[in-house]
TORKOL-4160 file (C-alpha; in steps of 0.2 Angstrom, whole numbers, padded with zeros to 4 digits, m for minus):
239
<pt num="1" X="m0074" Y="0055" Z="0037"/>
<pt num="2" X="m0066" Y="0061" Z="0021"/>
<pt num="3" X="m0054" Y="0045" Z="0014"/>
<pt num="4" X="m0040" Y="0043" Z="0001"/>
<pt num="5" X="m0037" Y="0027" Z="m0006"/>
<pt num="6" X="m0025" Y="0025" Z="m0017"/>
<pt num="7" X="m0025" Y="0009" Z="m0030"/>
<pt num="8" X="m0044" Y="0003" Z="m0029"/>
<pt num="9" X="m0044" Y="m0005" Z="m0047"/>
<pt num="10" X="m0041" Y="m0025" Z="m0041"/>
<pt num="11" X="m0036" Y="m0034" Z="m0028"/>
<pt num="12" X="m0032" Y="m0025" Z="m0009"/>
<pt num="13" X="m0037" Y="m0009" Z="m0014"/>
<pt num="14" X="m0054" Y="m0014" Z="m0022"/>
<pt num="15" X="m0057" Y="m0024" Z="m0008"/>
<pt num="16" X="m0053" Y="m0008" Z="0006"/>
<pt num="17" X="m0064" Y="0003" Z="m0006"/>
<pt num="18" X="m0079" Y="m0009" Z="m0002"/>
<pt num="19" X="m0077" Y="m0011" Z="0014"/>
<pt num="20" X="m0076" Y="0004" Z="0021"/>
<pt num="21" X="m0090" Y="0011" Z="0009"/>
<pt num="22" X="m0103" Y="m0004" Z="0013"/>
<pt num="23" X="m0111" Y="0008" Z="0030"/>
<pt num="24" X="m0111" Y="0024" Z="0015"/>
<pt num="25" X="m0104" Y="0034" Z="0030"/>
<pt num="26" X="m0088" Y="0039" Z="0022"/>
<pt num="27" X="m0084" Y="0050" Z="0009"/>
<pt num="28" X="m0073" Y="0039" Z="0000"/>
<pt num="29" X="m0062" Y="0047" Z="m0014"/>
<pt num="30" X="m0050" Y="0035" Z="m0024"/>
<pt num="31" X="m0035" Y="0039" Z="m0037"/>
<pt num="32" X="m0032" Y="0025" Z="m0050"/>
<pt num="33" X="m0022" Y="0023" Z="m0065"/>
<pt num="34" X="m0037" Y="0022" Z="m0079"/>
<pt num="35" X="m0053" Y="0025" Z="m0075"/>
<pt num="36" X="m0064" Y="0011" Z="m0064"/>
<pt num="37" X="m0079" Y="0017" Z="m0062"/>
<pt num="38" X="m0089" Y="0034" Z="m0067"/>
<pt num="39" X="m0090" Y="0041" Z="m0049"/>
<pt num="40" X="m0086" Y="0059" Z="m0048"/>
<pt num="41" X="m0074" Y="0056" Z="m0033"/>
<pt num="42" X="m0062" Y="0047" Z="m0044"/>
<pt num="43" X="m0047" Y="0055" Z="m0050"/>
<pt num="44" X="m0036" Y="0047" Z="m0061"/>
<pt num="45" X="m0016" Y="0048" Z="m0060"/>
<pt num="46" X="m0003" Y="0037" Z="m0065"/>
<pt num="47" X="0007" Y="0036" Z="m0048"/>
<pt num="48" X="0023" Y="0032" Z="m0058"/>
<pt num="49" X="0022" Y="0051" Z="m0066"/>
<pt num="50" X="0027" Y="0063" Z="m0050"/>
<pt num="51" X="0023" Y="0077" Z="m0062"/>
<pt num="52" X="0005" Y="0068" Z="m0061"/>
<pt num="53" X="0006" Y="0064" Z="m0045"/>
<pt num="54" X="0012" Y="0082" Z="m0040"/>
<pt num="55" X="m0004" Y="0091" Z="m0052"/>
<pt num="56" X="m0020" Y="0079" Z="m0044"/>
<pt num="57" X="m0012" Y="0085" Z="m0028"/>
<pt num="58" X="m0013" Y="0104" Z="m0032"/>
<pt num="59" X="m0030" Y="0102" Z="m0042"/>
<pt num="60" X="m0038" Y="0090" Z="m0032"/>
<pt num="61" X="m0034" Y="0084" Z="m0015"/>
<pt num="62" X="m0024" Y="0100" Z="m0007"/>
<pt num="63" X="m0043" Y="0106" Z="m0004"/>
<pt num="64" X="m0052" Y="0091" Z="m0002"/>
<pt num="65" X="m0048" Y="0091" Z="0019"/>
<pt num="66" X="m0044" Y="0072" Z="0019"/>
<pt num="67" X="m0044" Y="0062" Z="0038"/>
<pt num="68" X="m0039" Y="0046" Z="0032"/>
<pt num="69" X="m0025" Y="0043" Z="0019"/>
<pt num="70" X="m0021" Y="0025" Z="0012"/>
<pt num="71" X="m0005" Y="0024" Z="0001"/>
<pt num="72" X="m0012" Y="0006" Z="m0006"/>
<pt num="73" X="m0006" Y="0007" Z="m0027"/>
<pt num="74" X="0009" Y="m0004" Z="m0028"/>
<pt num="75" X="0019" Y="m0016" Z="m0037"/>
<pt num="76" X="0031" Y="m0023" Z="m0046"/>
<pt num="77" X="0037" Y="m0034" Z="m0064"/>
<pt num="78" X="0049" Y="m0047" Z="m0058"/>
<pt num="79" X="0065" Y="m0045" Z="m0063"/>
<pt num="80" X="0083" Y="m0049" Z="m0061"/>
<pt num="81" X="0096" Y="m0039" Z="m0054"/>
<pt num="82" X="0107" Y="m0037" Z="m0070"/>
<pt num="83" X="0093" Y="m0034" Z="m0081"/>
<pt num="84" X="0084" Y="m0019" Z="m0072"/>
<pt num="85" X="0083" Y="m0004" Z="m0083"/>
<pt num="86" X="0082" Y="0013" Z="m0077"/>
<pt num="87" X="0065" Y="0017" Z="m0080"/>
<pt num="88" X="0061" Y="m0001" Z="m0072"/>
<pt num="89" X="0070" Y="0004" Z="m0057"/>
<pt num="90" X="0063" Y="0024" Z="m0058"/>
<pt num="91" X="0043" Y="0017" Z="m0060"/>
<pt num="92" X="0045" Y="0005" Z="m0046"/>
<pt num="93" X="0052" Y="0018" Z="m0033"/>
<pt num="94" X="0039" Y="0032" Z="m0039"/>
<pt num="95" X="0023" Y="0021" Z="m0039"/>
<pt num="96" X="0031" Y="0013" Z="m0021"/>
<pt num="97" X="0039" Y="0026" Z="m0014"/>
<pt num="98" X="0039" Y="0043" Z="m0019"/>
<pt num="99" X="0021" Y="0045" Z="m0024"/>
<pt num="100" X="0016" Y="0039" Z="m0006"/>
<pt num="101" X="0024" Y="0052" Z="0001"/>
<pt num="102" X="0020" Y="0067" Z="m0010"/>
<pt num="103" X="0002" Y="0061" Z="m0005"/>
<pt num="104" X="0006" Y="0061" Z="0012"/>
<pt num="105" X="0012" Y="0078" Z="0010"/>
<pt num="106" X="m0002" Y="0085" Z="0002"/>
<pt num="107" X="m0014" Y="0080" Z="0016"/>
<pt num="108" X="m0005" Y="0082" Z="0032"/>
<pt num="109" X="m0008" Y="0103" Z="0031"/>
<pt num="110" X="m0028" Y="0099" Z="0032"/>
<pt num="111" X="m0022" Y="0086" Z="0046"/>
<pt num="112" X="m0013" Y="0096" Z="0059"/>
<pt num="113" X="m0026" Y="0109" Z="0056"/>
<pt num="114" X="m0040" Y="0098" Z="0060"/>
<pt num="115" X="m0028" Y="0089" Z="0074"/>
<pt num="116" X="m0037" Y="0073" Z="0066"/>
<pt num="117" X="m0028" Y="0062" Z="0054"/>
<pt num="118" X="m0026" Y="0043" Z="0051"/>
<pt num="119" X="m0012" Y="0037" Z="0038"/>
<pt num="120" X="m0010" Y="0020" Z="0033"/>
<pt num="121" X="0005" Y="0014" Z="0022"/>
<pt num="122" X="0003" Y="m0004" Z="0014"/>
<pt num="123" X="0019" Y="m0011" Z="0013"/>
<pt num="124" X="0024" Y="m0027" Z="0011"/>
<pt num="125" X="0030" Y="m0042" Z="0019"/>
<pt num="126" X="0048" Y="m0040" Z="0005"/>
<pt num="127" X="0051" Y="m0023" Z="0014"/>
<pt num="128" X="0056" Y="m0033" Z="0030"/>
<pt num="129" X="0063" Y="m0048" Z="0023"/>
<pt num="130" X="0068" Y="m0043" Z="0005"/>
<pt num="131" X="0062" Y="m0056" Z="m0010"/>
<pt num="132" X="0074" Y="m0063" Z="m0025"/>
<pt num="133" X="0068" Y="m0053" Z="m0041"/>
<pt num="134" X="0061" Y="m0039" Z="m0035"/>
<pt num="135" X="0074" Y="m0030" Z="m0027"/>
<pt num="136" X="0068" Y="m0012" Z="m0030"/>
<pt num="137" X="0050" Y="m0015" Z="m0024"/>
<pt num="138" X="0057" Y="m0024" Z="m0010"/>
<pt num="139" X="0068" Y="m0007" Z="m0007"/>
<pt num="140" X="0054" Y="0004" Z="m0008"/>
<pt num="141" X="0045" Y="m0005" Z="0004"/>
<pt num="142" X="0055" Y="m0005" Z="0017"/>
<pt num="143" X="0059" Y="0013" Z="0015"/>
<pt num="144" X="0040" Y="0014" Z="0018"/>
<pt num="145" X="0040" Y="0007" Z="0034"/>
<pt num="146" X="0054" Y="0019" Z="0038"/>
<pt num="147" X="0044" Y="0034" Z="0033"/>
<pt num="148" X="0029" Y="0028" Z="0041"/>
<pt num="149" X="0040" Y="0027" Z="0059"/>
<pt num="150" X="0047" Y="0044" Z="0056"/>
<pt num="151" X="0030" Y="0053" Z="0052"/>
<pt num="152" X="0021" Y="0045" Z="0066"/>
<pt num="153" X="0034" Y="0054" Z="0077"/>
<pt num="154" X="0034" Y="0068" Z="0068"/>
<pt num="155" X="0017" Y="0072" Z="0070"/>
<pt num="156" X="0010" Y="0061" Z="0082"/>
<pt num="157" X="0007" Y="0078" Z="0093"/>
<pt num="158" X="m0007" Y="0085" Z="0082"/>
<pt num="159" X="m0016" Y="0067" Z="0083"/>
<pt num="160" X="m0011" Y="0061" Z="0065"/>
<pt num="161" X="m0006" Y="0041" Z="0068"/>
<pt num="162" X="0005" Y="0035" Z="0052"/>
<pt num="163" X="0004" Y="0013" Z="0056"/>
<pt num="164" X="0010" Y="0002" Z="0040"/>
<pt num="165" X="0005" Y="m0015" Z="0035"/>
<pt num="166" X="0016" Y="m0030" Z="0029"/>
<pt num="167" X="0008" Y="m0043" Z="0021"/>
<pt num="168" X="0015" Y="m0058" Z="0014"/>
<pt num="169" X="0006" Y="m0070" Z="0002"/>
<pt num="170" X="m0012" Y="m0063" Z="m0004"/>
<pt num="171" X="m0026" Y="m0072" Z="m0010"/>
<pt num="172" X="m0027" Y="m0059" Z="m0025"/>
<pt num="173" X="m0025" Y="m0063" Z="m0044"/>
<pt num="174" X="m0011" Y="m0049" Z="m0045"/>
<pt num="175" X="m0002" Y="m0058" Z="m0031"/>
<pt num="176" X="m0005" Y="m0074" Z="m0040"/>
<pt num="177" X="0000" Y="m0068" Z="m0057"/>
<pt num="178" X="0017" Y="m0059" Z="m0048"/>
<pt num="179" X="0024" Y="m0077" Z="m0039"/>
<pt num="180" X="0019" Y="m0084" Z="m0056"/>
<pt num="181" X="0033" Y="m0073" Z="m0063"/>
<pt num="182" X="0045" Y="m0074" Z="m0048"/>
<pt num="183" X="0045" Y="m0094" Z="m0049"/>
<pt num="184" X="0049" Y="m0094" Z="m0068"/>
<pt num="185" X="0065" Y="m0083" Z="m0064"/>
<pt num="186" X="0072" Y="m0094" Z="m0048"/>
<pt num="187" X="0067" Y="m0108" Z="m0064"/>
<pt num="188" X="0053" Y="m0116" Z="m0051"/>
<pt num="189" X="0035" Y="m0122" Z="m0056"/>
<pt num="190" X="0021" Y="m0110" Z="m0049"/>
<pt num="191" X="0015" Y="m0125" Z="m0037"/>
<pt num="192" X="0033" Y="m0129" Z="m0030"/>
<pt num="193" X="0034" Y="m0108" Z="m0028"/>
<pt num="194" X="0017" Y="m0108" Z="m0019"/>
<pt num="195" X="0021" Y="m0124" Z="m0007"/>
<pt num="196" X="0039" Y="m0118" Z="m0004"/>
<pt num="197" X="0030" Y="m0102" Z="0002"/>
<pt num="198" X="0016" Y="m0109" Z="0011"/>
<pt num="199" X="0027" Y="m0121" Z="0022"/>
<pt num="200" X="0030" Y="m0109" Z="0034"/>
<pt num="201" X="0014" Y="m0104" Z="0039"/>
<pt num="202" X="0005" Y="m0114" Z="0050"/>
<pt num="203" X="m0012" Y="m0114" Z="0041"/>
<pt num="204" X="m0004" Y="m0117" Z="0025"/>
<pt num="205" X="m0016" Y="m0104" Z="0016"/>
<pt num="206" X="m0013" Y="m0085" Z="0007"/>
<pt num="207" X="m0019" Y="m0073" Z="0019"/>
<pt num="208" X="m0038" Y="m0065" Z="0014"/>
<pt num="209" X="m0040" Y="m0048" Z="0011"/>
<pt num="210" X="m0053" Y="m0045" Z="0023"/>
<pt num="211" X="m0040" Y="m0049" Z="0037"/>
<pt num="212" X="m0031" Y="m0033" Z="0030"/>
<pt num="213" X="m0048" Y="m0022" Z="0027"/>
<pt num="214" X="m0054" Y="m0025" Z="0048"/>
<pt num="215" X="m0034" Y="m0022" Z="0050"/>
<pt num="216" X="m0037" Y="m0006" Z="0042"/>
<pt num="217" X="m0054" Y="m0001" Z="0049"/>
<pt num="218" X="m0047" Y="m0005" Z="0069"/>
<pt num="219" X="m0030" Y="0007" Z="0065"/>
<pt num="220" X="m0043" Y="0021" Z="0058"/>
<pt num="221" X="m0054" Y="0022" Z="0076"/>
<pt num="222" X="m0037" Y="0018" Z="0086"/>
<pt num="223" X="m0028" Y="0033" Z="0096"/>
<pt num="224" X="m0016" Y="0024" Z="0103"/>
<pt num="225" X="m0007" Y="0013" Z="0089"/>
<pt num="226" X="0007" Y="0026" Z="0080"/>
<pt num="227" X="0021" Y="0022" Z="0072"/>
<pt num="228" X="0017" Y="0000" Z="0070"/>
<pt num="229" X="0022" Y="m0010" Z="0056"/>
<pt num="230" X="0013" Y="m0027" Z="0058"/>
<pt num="231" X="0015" Y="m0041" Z="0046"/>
<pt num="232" X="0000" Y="m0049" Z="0040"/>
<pt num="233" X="0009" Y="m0065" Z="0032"/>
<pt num="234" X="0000" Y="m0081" Z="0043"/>
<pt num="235" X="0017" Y="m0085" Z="0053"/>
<pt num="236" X="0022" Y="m0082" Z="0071"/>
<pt num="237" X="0043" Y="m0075" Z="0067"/>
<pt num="238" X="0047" Y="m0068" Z="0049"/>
<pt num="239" X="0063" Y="m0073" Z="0045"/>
């Protein structure tokens, strides 16, 4: 199968990229900010700039006849309400939002063609519950669970499944860095941040990454499962 990951630097996404490429029976592309590594399937793009997300999509992955797409690149710098600029709030909305979808667009005319497509969104667990401090990110995520629903409607006839997946807190340094940030604005310690965070789960650990990479592999080889957005955060109700 031909796969799109987006975000593959760090954390999730460098995790995905490994494990679907451990078999070598993908044809696995990535698009990251600055360049990781020197394979010739890595395009770089900065997912903030639509015009660059627009161009890699005309130049490169129009023609590329994708199967599988994964809109992983995300994130967010924690900030306060009053204090969002507007080229804070336009970057978190494009690398979250908008950019995810203009992949999405780019792909699903090879898709229907081929009546085979898998699409999975990674979201977040602040798009079903919001989080203080990053309230565009948290906005943008939620419209991707929306846009997920909508798409796997849309074109569930032509065997294109669109799932998301929510997770809470990851066991990544980026995740670690950003609650780091969020517990100096609610003027918290990062320990009492982590142990207010952690009391509601039942294991009292950050959720893994491989738990989210067999997630993904299951949804890829699943016919059935459209239009889901499950939450990956360790706890039985999401408040």
């Amino acid at each position: 199968m031909n796969i799109l990951i987006t975000g593959t630097s760090k954390g999730i996404g460098k995790s995905i990229y490994e494990y679907l490429n451990y078999s070598k029976k993908n044809n696995i592309y990535v698009v990251n900010r600055n360049k990781v590594t020197f394979d010739e399937n890595e395009i770089i793009c900065d997912l903030c700039n639509l015009e660059e997300t627009k161009l890699i999509c005309e130049k490169y992955i129009n023609d590329l006849c994708i199967d599988v797409l994964i809109n992983n690149a995300g994130g967010s710098i924690p900030c306060q309400l009053e204090n969002l600029s507007l080229s804070e709030i336009k970057n978190d909305l494009c690398l979250n939002f908008i950019s995810p979808l203009i992949l999405i667009q780019s792909v699903i005319p090879n898709m229907k063609k081929n009546k085979f497509g898998r699409i999975v969104n990674i979201s977040s667990i602040s798009g079903v519950t919001g989080t203080p401090n990053i309230l565009t990110y948290s906005a943008a995520k939620s419209a991707i669970i929306n846009m997920t629903q909508t798409i796997a409607y849309e074109y569930n006839r032509y065997n294109i499944t669109c799932n998301s997946i929510s997770p809470g807190g990851i066991n990544t340094k980026s995740s670690i860095n950003g609650r780091e940030k969020i517990s100096i604005l609610n003027k918290m310690t990062k320990d009492e941040y982590q142990s207010q965070m952690l009391e509601f789960l039942p294991n009292k650990q950050l959720i893994d990454c491989i738990d989210i990479c067999e997630l993904i592999d299951f949804l890829i080889h699943s016919k059935s499962i459209n239009g889901q957005n499950i939450n990956i955060c360790g706890t039985l109700e999401v408040h």
